[in-house]
C-alpha positions in Angstrom: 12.2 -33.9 68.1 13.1 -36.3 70.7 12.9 -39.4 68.4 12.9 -40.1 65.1 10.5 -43.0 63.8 11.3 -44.3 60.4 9.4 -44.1 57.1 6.9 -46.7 56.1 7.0 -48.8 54.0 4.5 -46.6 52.0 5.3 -43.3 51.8 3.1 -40.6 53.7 0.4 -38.6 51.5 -0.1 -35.4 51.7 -3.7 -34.6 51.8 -5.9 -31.4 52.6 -6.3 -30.9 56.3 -9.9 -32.4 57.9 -12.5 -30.1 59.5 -14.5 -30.9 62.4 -17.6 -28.4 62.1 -19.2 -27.2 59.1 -18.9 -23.6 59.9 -16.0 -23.2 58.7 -17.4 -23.7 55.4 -19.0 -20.4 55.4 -15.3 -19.3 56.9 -15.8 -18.7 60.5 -14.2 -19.6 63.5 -16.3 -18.8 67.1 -13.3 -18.4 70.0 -13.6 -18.4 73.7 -11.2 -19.1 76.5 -11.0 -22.1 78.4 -8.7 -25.3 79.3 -7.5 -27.7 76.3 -10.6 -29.9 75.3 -11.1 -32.9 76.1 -9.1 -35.4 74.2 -11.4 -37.6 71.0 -13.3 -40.4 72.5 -11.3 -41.7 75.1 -10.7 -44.9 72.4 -6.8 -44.4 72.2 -4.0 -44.9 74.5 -1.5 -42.6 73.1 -2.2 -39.6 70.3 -1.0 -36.8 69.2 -2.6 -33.9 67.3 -1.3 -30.5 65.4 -3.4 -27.8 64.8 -2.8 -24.6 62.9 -5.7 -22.7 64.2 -7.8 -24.1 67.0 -11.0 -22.0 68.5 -13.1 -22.5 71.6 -16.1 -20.9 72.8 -15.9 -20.9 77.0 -15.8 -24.8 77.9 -17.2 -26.1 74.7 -15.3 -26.5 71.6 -17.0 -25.2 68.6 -14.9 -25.1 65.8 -11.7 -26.2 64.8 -9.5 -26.0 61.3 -6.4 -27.6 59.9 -6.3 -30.5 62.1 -4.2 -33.8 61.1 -4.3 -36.2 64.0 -2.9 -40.1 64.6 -4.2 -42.5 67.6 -2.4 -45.9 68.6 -5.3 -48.0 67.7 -7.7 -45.3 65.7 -5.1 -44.2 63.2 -1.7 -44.8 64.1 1.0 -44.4 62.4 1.9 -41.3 60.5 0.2 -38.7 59.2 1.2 -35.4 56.9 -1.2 -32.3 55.5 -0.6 -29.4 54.2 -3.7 -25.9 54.5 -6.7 -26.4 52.6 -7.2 -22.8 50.5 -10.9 -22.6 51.1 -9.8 -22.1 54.5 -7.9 -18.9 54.0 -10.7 -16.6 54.7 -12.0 -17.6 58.1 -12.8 -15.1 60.8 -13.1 -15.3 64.4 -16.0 -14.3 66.4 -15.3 -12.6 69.7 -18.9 -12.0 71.4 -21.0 -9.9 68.6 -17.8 -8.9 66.9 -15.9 -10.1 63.9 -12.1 -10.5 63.8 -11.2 -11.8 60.5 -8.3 -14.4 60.0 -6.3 -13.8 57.4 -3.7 -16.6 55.8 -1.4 -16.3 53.8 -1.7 -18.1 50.2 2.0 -18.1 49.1 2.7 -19.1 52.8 0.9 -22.0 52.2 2.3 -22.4 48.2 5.7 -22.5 50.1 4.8 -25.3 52.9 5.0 -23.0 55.3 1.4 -24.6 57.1 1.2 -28.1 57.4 0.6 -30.7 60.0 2.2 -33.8 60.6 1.2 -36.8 63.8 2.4 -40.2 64.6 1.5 -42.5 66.9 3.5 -46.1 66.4 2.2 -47.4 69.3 0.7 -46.8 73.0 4.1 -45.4 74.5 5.0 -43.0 71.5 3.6 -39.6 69.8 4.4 -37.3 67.8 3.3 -33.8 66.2 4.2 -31.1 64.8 2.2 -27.4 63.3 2.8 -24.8 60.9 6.1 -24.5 58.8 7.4 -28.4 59.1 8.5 -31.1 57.2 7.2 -34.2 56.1 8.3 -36.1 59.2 7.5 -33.4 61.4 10.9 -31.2 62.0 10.7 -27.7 61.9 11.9 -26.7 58.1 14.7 -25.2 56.9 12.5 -23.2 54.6 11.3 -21.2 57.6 15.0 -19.8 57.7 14.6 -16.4 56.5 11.2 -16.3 55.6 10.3 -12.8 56.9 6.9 -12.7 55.3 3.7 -12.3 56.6 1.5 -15.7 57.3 -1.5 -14.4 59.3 -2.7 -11.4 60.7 -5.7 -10.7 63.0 -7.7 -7.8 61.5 -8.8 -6.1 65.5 -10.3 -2.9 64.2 -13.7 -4.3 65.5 -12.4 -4.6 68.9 -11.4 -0.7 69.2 -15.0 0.2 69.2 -15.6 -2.9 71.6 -13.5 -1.5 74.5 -14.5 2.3 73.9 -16.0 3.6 71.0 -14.5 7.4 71.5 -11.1 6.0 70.9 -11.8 5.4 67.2 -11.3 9.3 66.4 -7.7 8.6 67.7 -7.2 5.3 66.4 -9.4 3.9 64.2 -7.4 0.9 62.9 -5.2 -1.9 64.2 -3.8 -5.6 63.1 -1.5 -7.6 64.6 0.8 -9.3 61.7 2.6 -12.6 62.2 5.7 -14.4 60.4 6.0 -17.5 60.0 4.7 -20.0 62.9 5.9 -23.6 64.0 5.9 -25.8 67.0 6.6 -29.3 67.4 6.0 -32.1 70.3 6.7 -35.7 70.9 7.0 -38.0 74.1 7.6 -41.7 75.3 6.0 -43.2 78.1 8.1 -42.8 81.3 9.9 -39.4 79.7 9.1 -36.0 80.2 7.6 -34.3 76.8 10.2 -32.5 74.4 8.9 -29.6 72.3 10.6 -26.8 70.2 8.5 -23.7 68.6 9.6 -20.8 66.1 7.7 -17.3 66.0 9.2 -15.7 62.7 8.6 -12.0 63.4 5.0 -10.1 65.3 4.3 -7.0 64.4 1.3 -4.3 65.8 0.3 -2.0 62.8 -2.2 0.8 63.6 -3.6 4.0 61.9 -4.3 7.3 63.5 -6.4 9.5 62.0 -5.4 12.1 64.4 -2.0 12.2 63.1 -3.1 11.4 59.1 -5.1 14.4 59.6 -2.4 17.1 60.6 -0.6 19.2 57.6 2.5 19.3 55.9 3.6 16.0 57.2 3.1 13.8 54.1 6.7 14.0 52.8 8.4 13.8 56.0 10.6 10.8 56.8 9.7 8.0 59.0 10.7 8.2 62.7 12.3 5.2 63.8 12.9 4.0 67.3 13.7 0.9 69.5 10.3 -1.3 68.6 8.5 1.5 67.1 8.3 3.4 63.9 6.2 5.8 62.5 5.1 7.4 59.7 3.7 10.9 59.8 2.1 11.3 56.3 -0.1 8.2 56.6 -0.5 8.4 60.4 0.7 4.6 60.6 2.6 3.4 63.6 4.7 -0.3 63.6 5.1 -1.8 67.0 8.1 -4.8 66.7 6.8 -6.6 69.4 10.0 -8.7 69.2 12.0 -5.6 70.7 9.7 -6.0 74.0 11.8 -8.7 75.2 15.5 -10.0 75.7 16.4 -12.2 73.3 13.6 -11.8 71.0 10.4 -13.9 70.1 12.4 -17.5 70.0 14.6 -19.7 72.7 11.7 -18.3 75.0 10.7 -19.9 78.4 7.8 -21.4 78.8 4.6 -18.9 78.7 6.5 -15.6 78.0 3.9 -13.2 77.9 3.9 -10.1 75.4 1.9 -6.7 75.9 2.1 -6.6 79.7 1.5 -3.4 81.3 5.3 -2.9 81.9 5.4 -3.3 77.5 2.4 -1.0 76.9 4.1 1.3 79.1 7.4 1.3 77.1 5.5 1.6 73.4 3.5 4.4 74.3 6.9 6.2 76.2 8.7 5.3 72.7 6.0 7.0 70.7 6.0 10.3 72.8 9.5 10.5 72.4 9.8 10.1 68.9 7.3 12.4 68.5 8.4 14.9 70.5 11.9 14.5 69.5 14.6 17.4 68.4 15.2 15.6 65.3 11.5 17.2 63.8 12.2 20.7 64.3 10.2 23.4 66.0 7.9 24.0 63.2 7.0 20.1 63.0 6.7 20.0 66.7 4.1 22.7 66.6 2.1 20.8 64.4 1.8 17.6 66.4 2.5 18.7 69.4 -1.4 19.2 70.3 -2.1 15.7 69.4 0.5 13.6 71.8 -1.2 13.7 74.5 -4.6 12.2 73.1 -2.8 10.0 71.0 -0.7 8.2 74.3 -3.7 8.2 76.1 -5.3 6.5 73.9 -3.0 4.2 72.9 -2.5 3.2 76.7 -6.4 2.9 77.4 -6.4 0.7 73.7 -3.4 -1.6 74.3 -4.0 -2.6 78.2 -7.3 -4.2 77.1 -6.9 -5.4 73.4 -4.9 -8.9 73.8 -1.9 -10.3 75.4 0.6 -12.4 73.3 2.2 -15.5 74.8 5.3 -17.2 73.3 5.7 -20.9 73.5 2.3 -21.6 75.1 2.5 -24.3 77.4 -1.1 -24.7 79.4 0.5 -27.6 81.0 3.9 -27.9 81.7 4.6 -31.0 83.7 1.5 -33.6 82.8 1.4 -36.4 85.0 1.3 -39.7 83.3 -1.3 -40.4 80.9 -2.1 -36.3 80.5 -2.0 -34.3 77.3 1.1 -32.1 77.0 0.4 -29.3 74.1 3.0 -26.5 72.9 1.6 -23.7 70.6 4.2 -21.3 68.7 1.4 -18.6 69.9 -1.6 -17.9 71.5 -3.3 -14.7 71.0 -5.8 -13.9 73.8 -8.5 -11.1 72.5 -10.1 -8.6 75.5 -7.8 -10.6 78.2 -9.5 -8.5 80.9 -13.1 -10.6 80.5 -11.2 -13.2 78.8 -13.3 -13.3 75.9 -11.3 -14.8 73.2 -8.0 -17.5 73.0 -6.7 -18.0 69.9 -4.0 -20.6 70.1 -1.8 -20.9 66.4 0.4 -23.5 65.4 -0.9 -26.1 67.7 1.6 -29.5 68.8 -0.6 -32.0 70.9 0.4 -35.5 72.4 -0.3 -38.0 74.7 1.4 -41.4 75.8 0.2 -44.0 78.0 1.4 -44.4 81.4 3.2 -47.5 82.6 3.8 -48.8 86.4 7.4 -48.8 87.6 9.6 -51.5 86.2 10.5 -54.3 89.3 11.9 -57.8 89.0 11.4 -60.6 91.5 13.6 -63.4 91.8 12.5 -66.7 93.2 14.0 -69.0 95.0 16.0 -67.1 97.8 18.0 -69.0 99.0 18.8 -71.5 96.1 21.3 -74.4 95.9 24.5 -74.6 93.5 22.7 -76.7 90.4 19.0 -75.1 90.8 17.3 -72.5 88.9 16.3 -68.6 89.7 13.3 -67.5 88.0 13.3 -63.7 87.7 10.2 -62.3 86.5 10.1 -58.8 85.5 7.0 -56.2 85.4 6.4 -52.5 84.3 7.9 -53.4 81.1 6.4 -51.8 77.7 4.8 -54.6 75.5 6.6 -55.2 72.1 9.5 -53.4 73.9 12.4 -56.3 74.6 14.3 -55.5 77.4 17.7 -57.4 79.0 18.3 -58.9 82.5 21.8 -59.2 84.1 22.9 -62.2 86.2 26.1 -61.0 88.3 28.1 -61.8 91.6 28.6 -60.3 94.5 32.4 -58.8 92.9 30.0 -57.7 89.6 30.8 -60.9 87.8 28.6 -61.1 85.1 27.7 -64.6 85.7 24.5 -64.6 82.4 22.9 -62.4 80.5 19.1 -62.7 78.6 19.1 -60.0 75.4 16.0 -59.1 73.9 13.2 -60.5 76.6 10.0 -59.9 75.2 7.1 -59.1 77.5 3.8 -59.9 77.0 0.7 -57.5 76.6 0.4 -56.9 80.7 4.2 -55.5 80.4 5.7 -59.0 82.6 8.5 -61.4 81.0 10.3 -64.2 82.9 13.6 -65.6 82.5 15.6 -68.6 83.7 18.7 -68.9 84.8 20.2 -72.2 85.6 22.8 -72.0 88.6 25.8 -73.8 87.4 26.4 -77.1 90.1 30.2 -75.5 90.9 28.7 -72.0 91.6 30.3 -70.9 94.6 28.5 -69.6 97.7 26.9 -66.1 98.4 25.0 -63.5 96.9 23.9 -62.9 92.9 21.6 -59.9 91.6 19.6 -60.4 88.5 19.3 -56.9 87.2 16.5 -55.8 84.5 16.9 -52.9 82.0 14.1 -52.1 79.5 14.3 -49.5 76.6 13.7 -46.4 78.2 17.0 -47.5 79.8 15.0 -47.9 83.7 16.7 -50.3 85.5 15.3 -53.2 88.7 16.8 -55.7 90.7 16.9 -58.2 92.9 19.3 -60.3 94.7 19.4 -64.2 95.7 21.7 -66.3 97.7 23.3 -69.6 96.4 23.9 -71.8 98.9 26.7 -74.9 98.4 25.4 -78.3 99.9 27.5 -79.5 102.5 29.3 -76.6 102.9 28.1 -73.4 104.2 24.9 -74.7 106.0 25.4 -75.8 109.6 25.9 -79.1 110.7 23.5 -81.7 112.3 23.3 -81.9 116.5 24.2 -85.8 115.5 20.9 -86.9 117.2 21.0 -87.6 121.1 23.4 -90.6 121.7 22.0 -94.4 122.8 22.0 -95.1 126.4 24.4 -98.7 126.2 21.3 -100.6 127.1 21.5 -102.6 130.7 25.1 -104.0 131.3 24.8 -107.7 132.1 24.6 -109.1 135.4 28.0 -111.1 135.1 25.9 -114.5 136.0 26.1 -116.1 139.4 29.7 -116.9 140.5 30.9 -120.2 141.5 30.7 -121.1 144.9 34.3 -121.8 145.7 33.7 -126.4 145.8 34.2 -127.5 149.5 37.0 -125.9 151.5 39.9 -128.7 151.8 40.8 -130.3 154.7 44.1 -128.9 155.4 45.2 -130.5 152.1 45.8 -128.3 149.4 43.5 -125.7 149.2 40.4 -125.3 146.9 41.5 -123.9 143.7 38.3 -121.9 144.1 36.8 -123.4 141.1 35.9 -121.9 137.9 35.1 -118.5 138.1 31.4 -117.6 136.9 31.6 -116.8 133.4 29.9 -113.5 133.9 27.0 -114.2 131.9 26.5 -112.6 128.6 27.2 -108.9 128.4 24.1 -106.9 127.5 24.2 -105.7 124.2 25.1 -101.7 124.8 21.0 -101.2 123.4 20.5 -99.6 119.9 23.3 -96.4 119.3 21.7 -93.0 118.6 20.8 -92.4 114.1 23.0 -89.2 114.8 20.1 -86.7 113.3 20.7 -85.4 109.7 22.9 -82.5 108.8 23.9 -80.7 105.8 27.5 -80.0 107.1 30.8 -81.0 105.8 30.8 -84.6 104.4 34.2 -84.9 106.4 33.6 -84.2 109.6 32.8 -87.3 112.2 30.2 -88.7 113.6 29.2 -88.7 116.9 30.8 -90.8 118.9 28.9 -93.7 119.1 33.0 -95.9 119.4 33.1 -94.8 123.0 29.6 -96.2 123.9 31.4 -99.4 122.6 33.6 -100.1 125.3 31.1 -99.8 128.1 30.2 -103.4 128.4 33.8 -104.8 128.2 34.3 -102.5 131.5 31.4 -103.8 133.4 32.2 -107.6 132.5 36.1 -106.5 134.3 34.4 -105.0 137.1 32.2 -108.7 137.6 35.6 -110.4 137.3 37.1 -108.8 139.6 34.7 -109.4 142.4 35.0 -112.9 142.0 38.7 -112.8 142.7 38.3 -110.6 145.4 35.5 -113.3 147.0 37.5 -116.0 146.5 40.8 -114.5 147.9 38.5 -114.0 151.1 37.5 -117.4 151.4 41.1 -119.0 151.6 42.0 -116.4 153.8 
């Protein structure tokens, strides 16, 4: 199992496994072949669902035994059942013909055939069929436990395909050990299952050879996958001998009784029956009856059924699909696919979630604000953790155990500290399926980083003053001593250089200078010296 929930509080009880349709009351099963049904009402998010023997008649469902099933808000939690003995004589009705289903009763004494689901919550399930445990492992007790569980009784079918093969072979059962499977998923995983097939075994009679003489105290003849017993014309087929590595640790959909298979029992039985080891006189005797009996056995075993191990009708569900594993499925007349038999049954189904993404707001932000990273695609009731870090992987905060609300969003502040130094910081969210988001925003240092102001455009000086009129120089002497020129003009008031420039606003560094509105100063000092002088030079030319 991929997870292990813990116990309630209460301890599971075991009770007899429910039954959807009546009909199995009088102990019959109808089967048909078709896709997985559709799943309950459509009422839960997430369920899961084991099945020892499930039954379909083409697209409709019909009937369906030892079911124990769990849904996030129709029954969650867990649940645990072990076979119901009035169920251990049902049949199965392919077309017009009976195939009775035979179960086990110590099998079920030893809780070999139980069911166990649980569904804590939308974005978790659980199940598990056949010979598991309470909380839904395959058992221990399945270790070694060689006996038979079920078997198919199939002679109806031989008269089915041809009825002038029963002369030949007028009996045959396919015999299975003990069967489990189990399944379980969380949302934004991919499904984990595990199944065990405990032996499979093809038993059929031949009159033909349970007819011939002198045979009945000869010893059996044992090959690869095949023995057989000449006094009572019985032949054992150990299906697990078909295929590398036997019936368990399978692939996905590992078919049994493919042509290539048929081929090699049928080879194995005209060897062993045709083999020195008899003797001439023996070979005499059943020499006559090979040929029919391969023929038969070929024309028989191409159309009865096909096995498949670790059944798997959907292997990579898309979110929010049903993933099922079956220990096997048993498919009767494959050739007009009449019949599907599935055994040992692990459904489930989780709800989907969008991705997980964080956005953090603002961008940029200034050293002694406040990010807000809010975070979606998050499971509700499923905390998750967001990461504050610099640019060298400082961790600069960190929020544990942010709980999301029921649309899967949480939010979380952090406060920028006022002496956080310039540049860029990633908030980083991790939830519990351990997916990870992020986002980055820069922190920006008033007054130093940002660029400075254009210092506004300078003042003009305003109009310089005219410098007044200048004296007019008094009346020139009369050869006496000349004029001292009088007082020279006062040059009037200088204008007032005008209002200087506000020099704009900036966000550089305090230090720096402002624009230079000292130079602008000096302009009507200048101009008054100018006026000054051109009174001297006026007056010198008078004297002269």
């Amino acid at each position: 199992m991929a997870w292990r929930m813990s116990r309630a509080a209460e301890p599971s009880t075991p009770h007899t496994w429910r039954r959807a349709v009546s009909a199995l009351a009088a102990g019959a099963l109808v089967a048909g072949v078709s896709s997985a049904p559709a799943l309950a009402d459509g009422e839960d998010n997430a369920e899961a669902r084991a099945q020892l023997v499930q039954a379909y008649l083409f697209a409709d469902e019909v009937a369906s035994a030892v079911t124990v099933e769990s849904g996030d808000r129709t029954d969650a939690g867990e649940e645990f059942a072990n076979l119901d003995a009035e169920l251990l004589g049902a049949s199965v009705i392919v077309g017009g013909t009976v195939v009775p289903l035979s179960i086990d009763s110590a099998a079920a004494s030893a809780g070999l055939l139980n069911g166990y689901s649980n569904v804590p919550g939308p974005f978790r399930a659980a199940a598990a069929s056949g010979a598991v445990t309470d909380e839904g492992f395959i058992g221990d007790r399945a270790d070694g436990y060689g006996a038979e569980t079920a078997s198919l009784d199939l002679d109806g079918l031989i008269h089915e395909i041809d009825p002038t093969l029963t002369p030949v072979i007028d009996e045959i059962e396919l015999s299975l050990g003990v069967l489990a499977s189990a399944a379980s998923q969380t949302t934004g995983e991919v499904p984990v299952s595990e199944y065990l097939v405990g032996g499979a075994e093809l038993r059929l009679h031949s009159p033909l050879i349970d007819s011939l003489p002198g045979l009945a105290l000869l010893p059996s003849l044992d090959g690869n996958a095949v023995t057989i017993e000449l006094g009572r014309g019985l032949i054992t087929v150990d299906l697990a001998q078909l295929i590398d590595g036997g019936l368990n640790d399978q692939p996905a959909n590992t078919t049994l009784l493919t042509p290539a298979q048929v081929h090699q029992i049928v080879t194995e039985i005209t060897d062993l029956l045709t083999g020195e080891a008899l003797g001439s006189l023996v070979k005499a005797v059943i020499r006559p009856v090979v040929r029919p009996l391969a023929e038969a056995l070929e024309a028989l075993l191409s159309q009865l059924m096909t096995l498949t191990v670790n059944s798997q009708p959907n292997t990579s569900p898309a979110p929010g699909q049903a993933f099922t594993v079956r220990a096997l499925e048993v498919r009767l007349l494959p050739n007009v696919e009449a019949a599907s038999v599935p055994l040992a049954e692990s459904m489930v189904r989780v709800a989907p979630i969008g991705a997980l993404g964080i956005v953090a707001e603002p961008d940029p932000v200034n050293a002694g604000g406040e990010v807000v990273g809010t975070v979606s695609g998050l499971l509700p009731g499923y905390p998750a953790t967001v990461t504050v870090t610099d640019a060298a992987g400082t961790v600069l905060g960190v929020f544990e155990g942010v709980v999301p609300t029921d649309s899967g969003t949480a939010e979380v502040t952090w406060d920028v500290p006022a002496d956080q130094p310039g540049g860029v910081v990633r908030l980083e969210a991790v939830d519990t399926l351990e997916r990870t988001a992020s986002d980055t925003v820069t922190v920006i240092v008033p007054g130093d980083g940002g660029e400075p102001g254009d210092g506004g455009e300078p003042g003009d000086g305003g109009e310089p003053g005219d410098g007044g009129e200048p004296g007019d120089g008094g009346e020139p002497g009369d050869g006496g001593e000349p004029g001292d020129g009088g007082e020279p003009g006062d040059g009037g008031e200088p204008g007032d250089g005008g209002e200087p420039g506000d020099g704009g606003s900036y966000t550089g560094d305090r230090a720096s200078l402002a624009y230079t509105g000292g130079s602008l100063a000096a302009l009507p000092i200048a101009l008054l010296l100018l006026a000054g002088g051109g009174l001297m030079m006026r007056a010198a030319s008078r004297s002269a």
